[in-house]
C-alpha positions as CSV (number, residue, x, y, z in Angstrom):
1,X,55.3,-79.3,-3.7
2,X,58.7,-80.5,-2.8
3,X,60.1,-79.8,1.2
4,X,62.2,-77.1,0.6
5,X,65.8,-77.0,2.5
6,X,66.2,-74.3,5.6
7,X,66.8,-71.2,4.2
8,X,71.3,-70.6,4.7
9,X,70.4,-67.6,7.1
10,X,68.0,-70.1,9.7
11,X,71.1,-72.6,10.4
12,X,73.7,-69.8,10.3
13,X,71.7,-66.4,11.8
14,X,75.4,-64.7,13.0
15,X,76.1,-64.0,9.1
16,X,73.1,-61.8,9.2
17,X,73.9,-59.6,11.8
18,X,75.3,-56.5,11.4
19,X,78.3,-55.5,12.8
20,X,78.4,-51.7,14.2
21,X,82.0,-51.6,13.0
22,X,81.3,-51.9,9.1
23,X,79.0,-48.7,9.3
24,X,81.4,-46.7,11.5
25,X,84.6,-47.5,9.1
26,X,82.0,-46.9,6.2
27,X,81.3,-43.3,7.1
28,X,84.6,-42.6,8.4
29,X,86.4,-43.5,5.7
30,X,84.2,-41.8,3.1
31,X,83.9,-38.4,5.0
32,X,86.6,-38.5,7.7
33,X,88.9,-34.9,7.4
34,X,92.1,-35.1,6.5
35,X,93.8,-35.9,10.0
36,X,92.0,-38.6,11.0
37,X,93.4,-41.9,11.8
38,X,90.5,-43.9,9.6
39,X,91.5,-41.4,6.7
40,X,95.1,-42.2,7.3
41,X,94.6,-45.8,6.9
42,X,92.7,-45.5,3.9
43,X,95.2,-43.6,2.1
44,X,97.9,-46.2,2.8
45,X,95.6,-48.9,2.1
46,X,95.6,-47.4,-1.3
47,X,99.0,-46.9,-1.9
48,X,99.8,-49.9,-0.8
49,X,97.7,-51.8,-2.8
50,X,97.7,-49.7,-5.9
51,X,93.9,-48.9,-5.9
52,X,91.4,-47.1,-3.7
53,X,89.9,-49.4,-1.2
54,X,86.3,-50.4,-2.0
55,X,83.9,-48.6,0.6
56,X,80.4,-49.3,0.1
57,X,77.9,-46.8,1.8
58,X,76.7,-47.0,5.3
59,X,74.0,-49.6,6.1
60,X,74.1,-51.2,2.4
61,X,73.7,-55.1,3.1
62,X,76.5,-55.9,0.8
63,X,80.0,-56.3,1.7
64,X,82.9,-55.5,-0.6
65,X,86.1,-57.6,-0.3
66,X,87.8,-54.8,0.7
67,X,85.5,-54.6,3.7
68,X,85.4,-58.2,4.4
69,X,89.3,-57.9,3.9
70,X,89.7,-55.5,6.5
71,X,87.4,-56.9,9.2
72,X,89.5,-59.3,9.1
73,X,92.4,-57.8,9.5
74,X,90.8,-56.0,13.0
75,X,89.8,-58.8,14.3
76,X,93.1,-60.8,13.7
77,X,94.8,-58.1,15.7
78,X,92.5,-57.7,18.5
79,X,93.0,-61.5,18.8
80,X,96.3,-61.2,18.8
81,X,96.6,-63.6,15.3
82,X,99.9,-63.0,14.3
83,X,99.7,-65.4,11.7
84,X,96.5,-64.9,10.5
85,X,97.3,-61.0,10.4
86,X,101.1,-61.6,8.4
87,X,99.1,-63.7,6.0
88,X,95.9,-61.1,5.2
89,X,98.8,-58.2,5.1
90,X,101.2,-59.9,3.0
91,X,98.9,-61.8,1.3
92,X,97.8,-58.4,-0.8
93,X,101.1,-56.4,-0.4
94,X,104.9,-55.9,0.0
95,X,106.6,-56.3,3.3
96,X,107.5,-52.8,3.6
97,X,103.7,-51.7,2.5
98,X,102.4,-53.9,5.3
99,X,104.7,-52.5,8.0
100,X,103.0,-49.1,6.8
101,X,99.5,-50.2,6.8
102,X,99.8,-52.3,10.3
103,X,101.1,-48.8,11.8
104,X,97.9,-46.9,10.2
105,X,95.8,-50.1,11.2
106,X,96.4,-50.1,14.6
107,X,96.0,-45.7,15.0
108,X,92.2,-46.7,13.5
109,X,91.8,-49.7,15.6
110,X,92.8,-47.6,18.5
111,X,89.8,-44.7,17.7
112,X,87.6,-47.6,16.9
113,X,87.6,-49.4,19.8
114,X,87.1,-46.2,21.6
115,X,83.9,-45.6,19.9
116,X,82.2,-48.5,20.9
């Protein structure tokens, strides 16, 4: 039998962990009332980009790109990656959307970085 190659997950473990943010913006963005900051930013994330935002359910392994997408977007701003941040904003909608969504991104990172 042939030596098999390292399974992707032995050289690379971080991409297996889970991240306590993904389940927290999971739940709160499927159940969160009405006034909440993480439902606030999910309703301009869908006007802005013309469809709901794909959520998937708390503690599923999978990722959407929506998810991925908006990681990204937290961690570019807690970094203080301006560029990187422009580029994932405008990258996916209209100037005057993104002004819109940075205001309701930064209300959610704000309860979000509370919680943790």
């Amino acid at each position: 039998m042939p030596d098999l190659a390292p399974h992707w997950s032995t050289a690379f473990p971080q991409l297996c962990e889970t991240d306590p943010r993904l389940d927290i913006l999971r739940y709160e963005l499927m159940y969160a009332e009405a006034e909440h900051p993480l439902q606030g930013l999910r309703e301009t994330l869908g006007a802005a980009l013309g469809k709901a935002v794909e959520i998937r359910l708390p503690a599923e392994p999978e990722r959407s790109f929506d998810e991925r997408w908006l990681l990204a977007l937290f961690d570019a701003a807690s970094k203080a990656d301006l560029s990187g941040y422009q580029f994932l904003l405008r990258s996916r909608m209209q100037a005057q959307d993104a002004a819109q969504v940075h205001f309701a991104l930064t209300q959610a990172q704000v309860w979000l970085e509370a919680r943790l």
